[in-house]
C-alpha positions as CSV (number, residue, x, y, z in Angstrom):
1,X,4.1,-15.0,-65.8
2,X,1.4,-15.3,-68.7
3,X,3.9,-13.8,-70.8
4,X,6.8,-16.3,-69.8
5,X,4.8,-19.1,-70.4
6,X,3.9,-17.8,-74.0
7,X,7.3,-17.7,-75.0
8,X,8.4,-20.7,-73.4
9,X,5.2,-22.6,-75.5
10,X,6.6,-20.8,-78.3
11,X,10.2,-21.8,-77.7
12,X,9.6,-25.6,-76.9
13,X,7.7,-25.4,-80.3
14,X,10.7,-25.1,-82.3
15,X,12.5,-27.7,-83.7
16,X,16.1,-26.2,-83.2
17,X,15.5,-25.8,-79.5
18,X,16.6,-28.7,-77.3
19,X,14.0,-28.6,-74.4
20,X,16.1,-30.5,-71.7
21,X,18.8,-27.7,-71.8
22,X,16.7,-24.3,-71.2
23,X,18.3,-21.7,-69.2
24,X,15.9,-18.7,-67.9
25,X,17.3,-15.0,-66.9
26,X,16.5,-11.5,-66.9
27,X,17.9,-8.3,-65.4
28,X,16.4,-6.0,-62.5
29,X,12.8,-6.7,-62.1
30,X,13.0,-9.2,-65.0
31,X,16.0,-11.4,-62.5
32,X,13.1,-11.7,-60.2
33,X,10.9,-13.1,-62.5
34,X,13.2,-15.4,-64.2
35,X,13.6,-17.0,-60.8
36,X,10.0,-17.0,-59.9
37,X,9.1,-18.7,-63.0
38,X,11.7,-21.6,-63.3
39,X,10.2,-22.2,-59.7
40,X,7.1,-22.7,-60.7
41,X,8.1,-24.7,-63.6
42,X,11.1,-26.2,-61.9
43,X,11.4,-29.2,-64.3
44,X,11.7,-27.4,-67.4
45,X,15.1,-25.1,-66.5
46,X,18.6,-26.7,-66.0
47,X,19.9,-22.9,-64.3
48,X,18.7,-19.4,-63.6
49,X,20.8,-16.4,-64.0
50,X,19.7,-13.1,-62.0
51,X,21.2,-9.8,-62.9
52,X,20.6,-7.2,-59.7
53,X,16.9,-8.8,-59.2
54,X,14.5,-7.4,-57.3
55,X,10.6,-5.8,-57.5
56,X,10.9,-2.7,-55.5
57,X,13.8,-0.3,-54.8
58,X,15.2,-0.2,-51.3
59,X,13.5,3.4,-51.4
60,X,10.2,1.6,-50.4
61,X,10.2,0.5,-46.8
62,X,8.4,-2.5,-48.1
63,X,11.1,-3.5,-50.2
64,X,12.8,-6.0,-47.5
65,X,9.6,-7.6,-47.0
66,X,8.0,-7.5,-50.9
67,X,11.8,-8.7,-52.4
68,X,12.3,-11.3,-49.7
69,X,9.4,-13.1,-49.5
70,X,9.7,-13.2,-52.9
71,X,12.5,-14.7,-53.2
72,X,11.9,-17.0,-50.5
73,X,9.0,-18.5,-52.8
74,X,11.7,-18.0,-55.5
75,X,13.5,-21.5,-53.8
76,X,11.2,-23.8,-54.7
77,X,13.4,-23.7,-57.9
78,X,15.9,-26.8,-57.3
79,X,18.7,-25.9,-59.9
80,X,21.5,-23.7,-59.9
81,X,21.4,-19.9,-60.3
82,X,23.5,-17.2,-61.1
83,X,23.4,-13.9,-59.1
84,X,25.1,-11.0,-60.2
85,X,24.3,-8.0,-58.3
86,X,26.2,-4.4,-59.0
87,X,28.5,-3.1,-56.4
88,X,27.3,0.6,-56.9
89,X,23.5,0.1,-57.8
90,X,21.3,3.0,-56.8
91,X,17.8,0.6,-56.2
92,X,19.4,-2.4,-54.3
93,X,22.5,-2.3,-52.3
94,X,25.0,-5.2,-51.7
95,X,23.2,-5.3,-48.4
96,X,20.1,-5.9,-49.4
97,X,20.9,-8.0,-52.0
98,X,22.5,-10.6,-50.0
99,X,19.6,-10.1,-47.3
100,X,17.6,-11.5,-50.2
101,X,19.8,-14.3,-51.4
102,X,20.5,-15.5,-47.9
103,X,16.6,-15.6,-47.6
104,X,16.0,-17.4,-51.0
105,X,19.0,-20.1,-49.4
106,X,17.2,-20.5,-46.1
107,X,14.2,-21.5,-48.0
108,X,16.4,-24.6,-50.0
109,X,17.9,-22.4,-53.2
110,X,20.7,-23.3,-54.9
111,X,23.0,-20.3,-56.2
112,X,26.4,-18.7,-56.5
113,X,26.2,-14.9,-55.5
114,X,28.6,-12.4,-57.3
115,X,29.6,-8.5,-56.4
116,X,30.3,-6.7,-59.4
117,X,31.3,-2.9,-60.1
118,X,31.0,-1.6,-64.0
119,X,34.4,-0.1,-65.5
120,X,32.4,2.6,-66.7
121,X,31.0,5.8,-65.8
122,X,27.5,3.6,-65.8
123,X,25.7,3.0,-62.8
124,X,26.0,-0.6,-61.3
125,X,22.4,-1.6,-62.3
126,X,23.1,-1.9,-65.7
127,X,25.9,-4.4,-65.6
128,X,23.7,-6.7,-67.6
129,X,25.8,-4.7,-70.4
130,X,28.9,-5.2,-68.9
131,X,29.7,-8.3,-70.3
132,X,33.4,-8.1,-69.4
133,X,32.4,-8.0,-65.8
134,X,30.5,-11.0,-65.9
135,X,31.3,-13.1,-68.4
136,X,33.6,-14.9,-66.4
137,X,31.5,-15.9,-64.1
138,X,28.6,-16.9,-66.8
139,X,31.1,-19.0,-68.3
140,X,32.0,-21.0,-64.7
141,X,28.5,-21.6,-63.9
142,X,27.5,-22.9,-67.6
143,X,30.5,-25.2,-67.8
144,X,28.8,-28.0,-65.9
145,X,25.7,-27.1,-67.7
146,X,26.6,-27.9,-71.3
């Protein structure tokens, strides 16, 4: 989070950056954090995107518990976000994933929840580089953003 808020400082430091129109997202353990942050800084982000978020693989039998509550503190964020989770990932299933995003819309999230499956031999958890899998749905959810 320490590093988030340096570039965020950084970034609201610049004169080309318009600071009522940030957008915050990362990919895997990074979707997590992008969530988490604009939560605790909930004023500051107008969306979050999440590609295939999570901290632990299912592999853990914490993960339920350590990703859930997670994203159940994740909520307090009040704007729209963007989930995009891969159909075939090998660290969170669909399952899982929508455990987690049910959880995170229990606690008062707002989001849109997307199943995805990479046209290449790639696994599922890297469709952060399938742009032509996605960018659809980027595009919906920024329209009313811009």
């Amino acid at each position: 989070m320490e590093d988030l808020s340096e570039v965020v400082r950084h970034l609201l430091a610049r004169p080309e950056v318009d600071s009522r129109r940030l957008l915050v997202g990362g990919h895997s353990k990074g979707g997590l954090l992008a969530l988490t942050f604009a939560a605790r800084q909930p004023a500051l982000f107008i969306g979050a995107i999440n590609f295939v978020g999570g901290w632990v693989g299912e592999r853990c039998e914490t993960a339920g518990d350590v990703n859930g509550s997670a994203f159940t503190r994740a909520a307090r964020f009040s704007g729209p976000s963007l989930w995009l989770y891969g159909e075939r990932d090998p660290y969170y299933d669909i399952a899982h994933s929508r455990r987690n995003f049910d959880k995170f819309r229990a606690a008062g999230g707002q989001g849109e929840f997307h199943v995805l499956r990479m046209a290449s031999q790639r696994h599922d958890h890297q469709i952060v580089h399938g742009r032509a899998e996605w960018q659809d749905h980027m595009s919906m959810f920024l329209a009313p953003l811009r």
